[in-house]
N, C-alpha and C positions, 0 to 999 in steps of 0.2 A: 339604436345608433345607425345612422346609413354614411357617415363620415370614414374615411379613410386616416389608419392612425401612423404617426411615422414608422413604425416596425413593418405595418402592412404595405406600404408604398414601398421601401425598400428590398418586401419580399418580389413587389409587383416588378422591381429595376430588374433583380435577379431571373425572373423570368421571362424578360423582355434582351437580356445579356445571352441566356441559354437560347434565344430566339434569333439571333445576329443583329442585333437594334442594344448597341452599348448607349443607355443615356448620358449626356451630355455632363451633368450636375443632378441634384436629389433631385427627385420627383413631387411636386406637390398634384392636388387633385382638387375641381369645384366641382360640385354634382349641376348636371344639368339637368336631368329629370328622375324622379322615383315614385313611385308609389304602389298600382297595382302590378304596373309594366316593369321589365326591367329597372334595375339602379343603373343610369346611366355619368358616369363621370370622363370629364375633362381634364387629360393628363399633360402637363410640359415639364420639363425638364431647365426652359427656360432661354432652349434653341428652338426644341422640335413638341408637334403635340400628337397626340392619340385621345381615342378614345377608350374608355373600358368599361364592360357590360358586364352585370352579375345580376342573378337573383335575388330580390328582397330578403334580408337577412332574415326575414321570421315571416310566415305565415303562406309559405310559395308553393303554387302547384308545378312541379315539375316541368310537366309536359307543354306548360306555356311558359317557361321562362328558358328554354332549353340556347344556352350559349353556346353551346357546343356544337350545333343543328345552324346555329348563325354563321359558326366560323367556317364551316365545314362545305357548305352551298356559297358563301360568298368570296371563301379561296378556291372553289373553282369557276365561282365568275368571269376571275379576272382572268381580261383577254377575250373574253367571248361579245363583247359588243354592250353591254350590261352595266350601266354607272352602278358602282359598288364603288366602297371603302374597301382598301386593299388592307386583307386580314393578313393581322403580324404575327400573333401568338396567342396561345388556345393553352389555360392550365385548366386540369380536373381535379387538382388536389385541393381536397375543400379544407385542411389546415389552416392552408394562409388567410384566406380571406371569409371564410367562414362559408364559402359555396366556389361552382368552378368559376371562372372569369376568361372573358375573349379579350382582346385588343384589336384594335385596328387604327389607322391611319384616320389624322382629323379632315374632315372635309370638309371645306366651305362653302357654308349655303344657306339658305334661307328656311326654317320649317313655319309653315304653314299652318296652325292649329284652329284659332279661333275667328269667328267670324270678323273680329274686327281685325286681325291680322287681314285681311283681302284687304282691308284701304288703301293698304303699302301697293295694289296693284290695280291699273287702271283697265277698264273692260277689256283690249285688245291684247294687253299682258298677260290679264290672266287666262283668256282665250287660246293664248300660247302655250303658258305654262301646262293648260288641260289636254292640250295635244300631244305634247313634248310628254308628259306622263303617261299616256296613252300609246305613246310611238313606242314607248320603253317596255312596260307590259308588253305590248305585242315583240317587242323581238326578244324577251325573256321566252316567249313561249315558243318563239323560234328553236333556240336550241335548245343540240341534242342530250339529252341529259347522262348518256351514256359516256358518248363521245366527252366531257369532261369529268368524267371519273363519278358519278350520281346515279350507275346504274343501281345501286340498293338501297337509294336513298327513299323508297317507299314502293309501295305496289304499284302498277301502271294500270292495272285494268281493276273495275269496279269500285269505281272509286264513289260517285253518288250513292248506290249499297252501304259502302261505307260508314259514309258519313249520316246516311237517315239512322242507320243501326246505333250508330256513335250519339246522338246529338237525343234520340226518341228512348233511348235507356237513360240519358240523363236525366228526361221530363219529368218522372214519380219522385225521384229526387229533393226537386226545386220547387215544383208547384205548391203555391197559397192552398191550395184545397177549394178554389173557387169553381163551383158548377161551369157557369157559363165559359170562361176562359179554359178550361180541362176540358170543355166540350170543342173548342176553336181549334185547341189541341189536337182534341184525338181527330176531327174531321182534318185538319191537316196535312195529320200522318198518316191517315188513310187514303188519303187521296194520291199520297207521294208514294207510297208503298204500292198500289194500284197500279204506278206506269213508269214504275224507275227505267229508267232507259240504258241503250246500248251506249257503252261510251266508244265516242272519235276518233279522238285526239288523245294525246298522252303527253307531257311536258312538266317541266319546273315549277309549283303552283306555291304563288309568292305569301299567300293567306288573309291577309290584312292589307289588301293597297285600297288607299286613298289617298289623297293629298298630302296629309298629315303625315305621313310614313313615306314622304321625301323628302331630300333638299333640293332645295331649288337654288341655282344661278340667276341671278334677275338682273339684267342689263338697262338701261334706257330703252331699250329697243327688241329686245328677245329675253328671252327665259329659256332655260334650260334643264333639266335634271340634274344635276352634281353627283344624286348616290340617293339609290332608294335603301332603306334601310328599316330595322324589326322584321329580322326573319325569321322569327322564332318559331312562328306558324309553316314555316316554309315545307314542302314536299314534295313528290312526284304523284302529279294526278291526273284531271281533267281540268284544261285550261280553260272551258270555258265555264264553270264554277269560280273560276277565279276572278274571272271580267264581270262573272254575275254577282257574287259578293262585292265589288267595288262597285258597281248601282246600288245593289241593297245599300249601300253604307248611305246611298243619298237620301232614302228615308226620313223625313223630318224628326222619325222618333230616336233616330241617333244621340239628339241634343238630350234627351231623358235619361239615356245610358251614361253619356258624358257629364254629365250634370251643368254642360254653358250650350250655347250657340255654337256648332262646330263650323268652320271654314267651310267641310266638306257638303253640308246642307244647304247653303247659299242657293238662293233662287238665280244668284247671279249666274248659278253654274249649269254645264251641259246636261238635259236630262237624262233619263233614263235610256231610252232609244235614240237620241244625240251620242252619248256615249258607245253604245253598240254599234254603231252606225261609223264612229269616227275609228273606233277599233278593226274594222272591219275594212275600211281604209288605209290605215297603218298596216296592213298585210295579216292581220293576227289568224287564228284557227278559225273554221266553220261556227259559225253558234248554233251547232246543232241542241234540238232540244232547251231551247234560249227559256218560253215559258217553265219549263221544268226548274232546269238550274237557279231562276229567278226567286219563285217558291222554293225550294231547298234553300236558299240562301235566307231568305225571311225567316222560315222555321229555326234555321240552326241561331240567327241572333236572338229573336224569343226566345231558344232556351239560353242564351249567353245572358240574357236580359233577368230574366228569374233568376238564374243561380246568383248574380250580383245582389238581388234582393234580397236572396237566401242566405246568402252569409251576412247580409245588411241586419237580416233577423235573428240571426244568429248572434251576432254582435260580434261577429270577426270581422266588418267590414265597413271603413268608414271616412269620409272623402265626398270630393264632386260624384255624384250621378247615383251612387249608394243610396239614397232615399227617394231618389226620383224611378229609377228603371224600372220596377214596374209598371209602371202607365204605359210603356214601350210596347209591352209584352202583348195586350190585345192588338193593338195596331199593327203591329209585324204579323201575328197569324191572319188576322183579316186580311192583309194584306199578299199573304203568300194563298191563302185560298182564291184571293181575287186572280193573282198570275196563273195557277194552274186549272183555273175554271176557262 
Protein backbone atom coordinates (compact mmCIF):
# COMPACT_ATOMS: atom_id res chain seq x y z
CA UNK A 1 0.00 0.00 0.00
CA UNK A 2 1.79 3.36 -0.67
CA UNK A 3 -1.71 5.42 -0.04
CA UNK A 4 -2.37 7.38 2.95
CA UNK A 5 -5.32 6.04 5.01
CA UNK A 6 -7.85 8.62 6.86
CA UNK A 7 -6.33 7.72 10.43
CA UNK A 8 -2.89 8.27 9.07
CA UNK A 9 -3.58 11.82 7.45
CA UNK A 10 -5.17 12.87 10.55
CA UNK A 11 -2.07 11.43 12.57
CA UNK A 12 -0.09 13.54 9.93
CA UNK A 13 -2.66 17.03 10.89
CA UNK A 14 -1.58 16.32 14.56
CA UNK A 15 1.81 16.63 13.80
CA UNK A 16 1.74 19.37 11.43
CA UNK A 17 -0.57 21.29 14.83
CA UNK A 18 2.50 20.25 17.20
CA UNK A 19 4.49 22.07 14.32
CA UNK A 20 2.55 25.60 14.52
CA UNK A 21 0.88 24.84 10.91
CA UNK A 22 -2.96 24.33 12.41
CA UNK A 23 -4.70 22.73 8.94
CA UNK A 24 -7.32 24.54 7.65
CA UNK A 25 -10.01 21.27 7.22
CA UNK A 26 -9.00 17.38 6.88
CA UNK A 27 -6.12 16.66 5.10
CA UNK A 28 -6.33 14.50 1.94
CA UNK A 29 -3.00 13.40 0.13
CA UNK A 30 -2.20 12.37 -3.94
CA UNK A 31 1.13 10.59 -4.36
CA UNK A 32 3.22 12.36 -6.80
CA UNK A 33 6.06 9.92 -7.04
CA UNK A 34 7.14 6.40 -5.27
CA UNK A 35 9.01 3.78 -6.07
CA UNK A 36 12.66 3.10 -5.57
CA UNK A 37 13.10 6.87 -4.31
CA UNK A 38 11.18 8.33 -1.57
CA UNK A 39 7.10 8.24 -1.42
CA UNK A 40 6.45 11.45 -2.33
CA UNK A 41 2.77 13.00 -1.58
CA UNK A 42 0.78 16.12 -2.11
CA UNK A 43 -0.98 17.34 0.91
CA UNK A 44 -3.95 20.40 1.14
CA UNK A 45 -6.06 20.89 3.46
CA UNK A 46 -8.05 22.65 0.82
CA UNK A 47 -6.58 26.29 1.54
CA UNK A 48 -2.88 25.59 1.91
CA UNK A 49 -0.54 22.61 0.43
CA UNK A 50 2.78 20.63 1.48
CA UNK A 51 4.60 18.26 0.71
CA UNK A 52 5.48 14.88 2.61
CA UNK A 53 8.36 12.59 2.10
CA UNK A 54 8.68 8.91 3.69
CA UNK A 55 10.42 5.93 2.83
CA UNK A 56 8.84 3.09 0.77
CA UNK A 57 6.85 1.13 3.18
CA UNK A 58 8.62 -2.22 2.49
CA UNK A 59 11.80 -3.03 1.04
CA UNK A 60 13.90 0.51 2.06
CA UNK A 61 17.52 1.04 2.57
CA UNK A 62 17.91 3.45 5.18
CA UNK A 63 20.67 5.36 4.26
CA UNK A 64 19.10 6.39 0.97
CA UNK A 65 15.79 7.32 2.00
CA UNK A 66 17.07 9.30 5.08
CA UNK A 67 14.04 12.13 5.61
CA UNK A 68 15.29 13.17 8.34
CA UNK A 69 19.03 14.16 6.72
CA UNK A 70 16.37 16.16 4.14
CA UNK A 71 14.70 18.09 6.88
CA UNK A 72 17.61 18.86 8.64
CA UNK A 73 20.09 20.44 5.60
CA UNK A 74 17.15 22.07 4.17
CA UNK A 75 15.88 24.01 7.54
CA UNK A 76 19.13 25.29 7.57
CA UNK A 77 18.99 26.49 4.13
CA UNK A 78 16.60 28.81 4.52
CA UNK A 79 17.97 32.11 4.35
CA UNK A 80 21.18 31.31 3.17
CA UNK A 81 20.56 32.19 -0.72
CA UNK A 82 19.65 28.45 -1.65
CA UNK A 83 16.03 27.78 -3.41
CA UNK A 84 14.73 25.17 -0.92
CA UNK A 85 11.14 24.18 0.34
CA UNK A 86 10.90 25.60 3.62
CA UNK A 87 10.84 22.45 5.91
CA UNK A 88 7.81 22.48 8.38
CA UNK A 89 7.93 19.52 10.44
CA UNK A 90 10.26 16.26 10.85
CA UNK A 91 8.42 13.19 12.75
CA UNK A 92 10.60 9.99 13.68
CA UNK A 93 7.87 8.11 15.17
CA UNK A 94 7.50 5.27 12.66
CA UNK A 95 4.04 4.28 14.50
CA UNK A 96 2.06 6.61 12.44
CA UNK A 97 2.93 6.15 9.39
CA UNK A 98 4.85 3.06 9.21
CA UNK A 99 8.43 4.97 8.76
CA UNK A 100 9.58 8.71 9.84
CA UNK A 101 8.07 11.41 7.56
CA UNK A 102 9.30 15.26 6.78
CA UNK A 103 7.03 17.99 5.54
CA UNK A 104 7.60 20.84 3.76
CA UNK A 105 5.90 23.71 2.00
CA UNK A 106 4.56 23.15 -1.79
CA UNK A 107 6.47 24.66 -4.33
CA UNK A 108 5.72 25.56 -7.63
CA UNK A 109 7.53 24.49 -10.54
CA UNK A 110 8.26 22.55 -13.08
CA UNK A 111 10.24 18.91 -12.85
CA UNK A 112 12.10 18.03 -15.55
CA UNK A 113 12.45 14.21 -15.86
CA UNK A 114 12.15 12.85 -19.17
CA UNK A 115 13.50 13.54 -22.41
CA UNK A 116 10.30 14.57 -23.90
CA UNK A 117 9.57 16.87 -21.01
CA UNK A 118 12.58 19.46 -22.82
CA UNK A 119 9.78 20.10 -25.57
CA UNK A 120 8.01 22.27 -23.08
CA UNK A 121 11.44 24.18 -23.57
CA UNK A 122 12.89 26.02 -26.31
CA UNK A 123 16.85 26.00 -26.86
CA UNK A 124 17.55 29.42 -25.20
CA UNK A 125 15.17 28.36 -22.12
CA UNK A 126 16.56 25.58 -21.48
CA UNK A 127 20.15 27.23 -21.94
CA UNK A 128 18.79 29.32 -19.03
CA UNK A 129 17.21 26.90 -17.04
CA UNK A 130 21.16 24.97 -17.13
CA UNK A 131 22.65 28.00 -15.94
CA UNK A 132 20.25 29.03 -13.35
CA UNK A 133 20.91 25.39 -12.02
CA UNK A 134 24.39 25.75 -12.26
CA UNK A 135 24.42 29.27 -10.48
CA UNK A 136 22.54 27.35 -7.52
CA UNK A 137 25.02 24.46 -6.95
CA UNK A 138 27.72 27.02 -6.99
CA UNK A 139 26.32 29.22 -4.23
CA UNK A 140 25.14 26.04 -2.30
CA UNK A 141 28.82 25.27 -2.18
CA UNK A 142 29.28 28.78 -1.17
CA UNK A 143 28.15 28.40 2.21
CA UNK A 144 29.43 28.04 5.20
CA UNK A 145 28.09 24.87 6.64
CA UNK A 146 29.05 25.63 10.03
CA UNK A 147 27.90 29.01 10.22
CA UNK A 148 24.25 27.42 9.57
CA UNK A 149 24.31 24.97 12.28
CA UNK A 150 25.76 21.63 9.70
CA UNK A 151 28.99 21.75 11.48
CA UNK A 152 28.48 17.60 12.22
CA UNK A 153 26.60 17.08 9.48
CA UNK A 154 29.57 14.77 8.11
CA UNK A 155 33.37 14.83 8.02
CA UNK A 156 35.03 17.66 5.92
CA UNK A 157 38.07 16.17 5.18
CA UNK A 158 38.70 12.83 3.12
CA UNK A 159 36.05 12.55 1.66
CA UNK A 160 37.08 10.91 -1.91
CA UNK A 161 38.90 8.00 0.69
CA UNK A 162 35.67 7.82 1.66
CA UNK A 163 33.75 7.32 -0.83
CA UNK A 164 36.39 4.79 -3.00
CA UNK A 165 36.33 2.77 0.44
CA UNK A 166 32.42 3.08 0.59
CA UNK A 167 31.33 2.29 -2.97
CA UNK A 168 34.86 -0.62 -3.82
CA UNK A 169 33.43 -2.69 -0.58
CA UNK A 170 30.15 -2.79 -2.26
CA UNK A 171 31.60 -4.20 -5.59
CA UNK A 172 31.94 -8.33 -4.30
CA UNK A 173 28.58 -7.71 -3.22
CA UNK A 174 26.79 -6.89 -6.66
CA UNK A 175 29.02 -8.13 -9.21
CA UNK A 176 27.42 -10.90 -12.07
CA UNK A 177 30.77 -12.73 -11.50
CA UNK A 178 31.71 -11.75 -15.02
CA UNK A 179 35.68 -11.89 -15.78
CA UNK A 180 35.88 -9.12 -18.15
CA UNK A 181 33.72 -6.47 -16.23
CA UNK A 182 35.39 -7.50 -12.50
CA UNK A 183 38.50 -6.91 -14.47
CA UNK A 184 37.19 -3.05 -15.67
CA UNK A 185 36.62 -3.09 -11.90
CA UNK A 186 39.32 -4.00 -10.27
CA UNK A 187 41.65 -1.79 -12.97
CA UNK A 188 39.46 0.99 -11.85
CA UNK A 189 39.95 0.76 -8.36
CA UNK A 190 43.24 0.63 -8.64
CA UNK A 191 43.90 3.25 -10.37
CA UNK A 192 41.68 5.49 -8.04
CA UNK A 193 43.32 3.99 -5.01
CA UNK A 194 46.90 4.90 -6.70
CA UNK A 195 46.29 8.86 -6.64
CA UNK A 196 43.36 9.73 -4.39
CA UNK A 197 43.95 13.12 -3.67
CA UNK A 198 44.25 15.99 -1.18
CA UNK A 199 41.06 17.40 -0.77
CA UNK A 200 40.31 21.69 -1.23
CA UNK A 201 37.45 22.65 -0.65
CA UNK A 202 34.99 21.43 2.08
CA UNK A 203 31.05 22.41 1.62
CA UNK A 204 27.38 21.18 1.65
CA UNK A 205 27.53 18.29 -1.01
CA UNK A 206 23.91 18.07 -2.38
CA UNK A 207 24.63 14.20 -3.90
CA UNK A 208 22.34 13.72 -6.74
CA UNK A 209 21.87 17.16 -8.67
CA UNK A 210 20.72 17.11 -12.12
CA UNK A 211 17.93 18.56 -13.68
CA UNK A 212 15.56 16.23 -12.56
CA UNK A 213 16.06 16.88 -8.82
CA UNK A 214 14.75 20.65 -9.34
CA UNK A 215 11.81 22.68 -9.99
CA UNK A 216 12.11 24.80 -12.23
CA UNK A 217 10.11 28.34 -12.77
CA UNK A 218 9.73 28.61 -16.55
CA UNK A 219 8.56 32.14 -17.67
CA UNK A 220 8.11 33.09 -21.52
CA UNK A 221 11.29 34.58 -21.11
CA UNK A 222 13.59 33.15 -18.24
CA UNK A 223 13.70 30.06 -16.08
CA UNK A 224 14.47 29.99 -12.89
CA UNK A 225 15.05 27.38 -9.87
CA UNK A 226 12.13 27.35 -7.52
CA UNK A 227 13.61 24.58 -5.02
CA UNK A 228 16.21 22.01 -5.55
CA UNK A 229 14.97 19.18 -3.87
CA UNK A 230 16.02 14.98 -2.80
CA UNK A 231 18.46 15.56 -0.40
CA UNK A 232 18.65 12.52 1.03
CA UNK A 233 22.03 11.96 -0.31
CA UNK A 234 22.90 15.21 0.99
CA UNK A 235 26.37 15.92 3.33
CA UNK A 236 29.52 17.65 4.11
CA UNK A 237 32.25 16.90 1.76
CA UNK A 238 34.09 17.97 -1.32
CA UNK A 239 32.37 20.11 -3.68
CA UNK A 240 33.78 19.39 -6.45
CA UNK A 241 32.71 15.46 -6.37
CA UNK A 242 29.49 16.99 -6.35
CA UNK A 243 29.81 19.24 -9.76
CA UNK A 244 31.59 16.03 -10.87
CA UNK A 245 28.69 13.54 -10.18
CA UNK A 246 26.25 16.07 -12.10
CA UNK A 247 28.46 15.37 -15.50
CA UNK A 248 28.70 11.88 -14.67
CA UNK A 249 24.75 11.83 -14.60
CA UNK A 250 25.26 13.20 -18.36
CA UNK A 251 26.54 9.86 -19.27
CA UNK A 252 24.31 8.25 -21.98
CA UNK A 253 24.20 5.23 -19.87
CA UNK A 254 22.01 6.99 -17.31
CA UNK A 255 19.06 6.15 -19.59
CA UNK A 256 19.87 2.05 -18.88
CA UNK A 257 19.70 2.73 -15.09
CA UNK A 258 16.39 4.75 -15.48
CA UNK A 259 14.94 2.49 -17.79
CA UNK A 260 13.44 5.79 -20.42
CA UNK A 261 15.39 8.59 -21.99
CA UNK A 262 16.29 10.87 -19.17
CA UNK A 263 15.99 14.86 -19.79
CA UNK A 264 19.38 14.88 -18.17
CA UNK A 265 21.23 12.92 -21.27
CA UNK A 266 19.94 15.32 -23.96
CA UNK A 267 22.46 16.01 -26.43
CA UNK A 268 20.57 19.15 -26.34
CA UNK A 269 22.35 19.77 -23.07
CA UNK A 270 25.70 21.62 -21.92
CA UNK A 271 28.53 18.94 -21.86
CA UNK A 272 30.67 17.90 -19.91
CA UNK A 273 33.38 20.57 -19.88
CA UNK A 274 30.53 23.22 -20.91
CA UNK A 275 29.35 22.40 -17.61
CA UNK A 276 32.53 22.79 -15.65
CA UNK A 277 33.23 25.59 -17.36
CA UNK A 278 29.90 27.39 -16.73
CA UNK A 279 30.30 26.46 -12.93
CA UNK A 280 33.34 27.88 -12.76
CA UNK A 281 31.81 31.07 -13.98
CA UNK A 282 29.01 31.11 -11.55
CA UNK A 283 31.87 31.62 -8.70
CA UNK A 284 31.70 27.88 -7.62
CA UNK A 285 35.16 26.03 -5.79
CA UNK A 286 38.47 25.38 -7.68
CA UNK A 287 37.91 21.90 -9.66
CA UNK A 288 40.92 20.76 -8.33
CA UNK A 289 41.71 17.17 -9.21
CA UNK A 290 38.58 17.47 -11.89
CA UNK A 291 40.13 14.16 -13.85
CA UNK A 292 39.95 12.28 -10.62
CA UNK A 293 36.46 13.30 -9.13
CA UNK A 294 35.22 12.60 -12.81
CA UNK A 295 36.41 8.88 -12.59
CA UNK A 296 35.26 8.54 -8.91
CA UNK A 297 32.04 9.57 -10.02
CA UNK A 298 31.72 6.96 -12.93
CA UNK A 299 32.99 4.13 -10.55
CA UNK A 300 30.67 4.90 -7.61
CA UNK A 301 27.47 4.78 -10.42
CA UNK A 302 28.72 1.30 -11.80
CA UNK A 303 28.52 0.10 -8.59
CA UNK A 304 24.97 1.89 -8.05
CA UNK A 305 24.22 0.38 -11.55
CA UNK A 306 25.00 -3.39 -10.40
CA UNK A 307 23.50 -3.33 -7.15
CA UNK A 308 20.04 -2.25 -9.09
CA UNK A 309 20.82 -5.42 -11.12
CA UNK A 310 21.34 -7.35 -8.09
CA UNK A 311 18.42 -6.97 -6.50
CA UNK A 312 16.70 -7.20 -10.17
CA UNK A 313 18.32 -10.81 -9.61
CA UNK A 314 17.36 -11.25 -6.53
CA UNK A 315 13.76 -10.58 -7.41
CA UNK A 316 13.58 -7.68 -4.85
CA UNK A 317 13.57 -5.32 -7.64
CA UNK A 318 11.28 -4.49 -10.18
CA UNK A 319 10.24 -1.28 -12.33
CA UNK A 320 11.86 0.97 -15.21
CA UNK A 321 15.73 0.53 -15.42
CA UNK A 322 15.71 -2.81 -13.05
CA UNK A 323 16.38 -5.06 -16.33
CA UNK A 324 18.30 -2.71 -18.21
CA UNK A 325 21.12 -1.31 -15.71
CA UNK A 326 23.51 -3.47 -16.18
CA UNK A 327 24.56 -2.68 -19.73
CA UNK A 328 25.39 0.61 -17.82
CA UNK A 329 27.91 -0.88 -15.74
CA UNK A 330 30.77 -1.63 -18.55
CA UNK A 331 30.22 1.86 -19.96
CA UNK A 332 30.64 3.81 -16.69
CA UNK A 333 34.09 1.73 -15.72
CA UNK A 334 35.36 2.22 -19.34
CA UNK A 335 34.45 5.36 -18.95
CA UNK A 336 35.99 6.42 -15.50
CA UNK A 337 39.34 4.57 -16.69
CA UNK A 338 39.11 6.70 -19.63
CA UNK A 339 38.91 10.22 -17.22
CA UNK A 340 41.65 9.01 -15.05
CA UNK A 341 44.05 7.88 -17.76
Amino acid sequence: MTGLTSAELAAVAGVLREAGVAPAGDLRADLIAGGRSNLTFRLSDGVSRWVLRMPPRAGRTPSAHDVAREFRVTRALAGAGVPVARAVALCEDESLLGGPFAVAEFVEGRSIQHRSDLEALTDPLLERAVTRMVEALAKLHQVDHVAVGLGDFGRADGYAARQLRRWSGQWPLVTRGDAAVDELAEQLRAALAAEVPDQQAVGIVHGDYRIDNTLLRIGDADVDVAAIVDWELSTVGDPVADVAMMCVYRHPALDHILGAPSAWTSDRLPSVRELADDYRSAGGVPLDEWDYHLALGYYKLAVIAAGIDYRYREGVGEGPGFDSSYRAVPELLVAGLEAIR
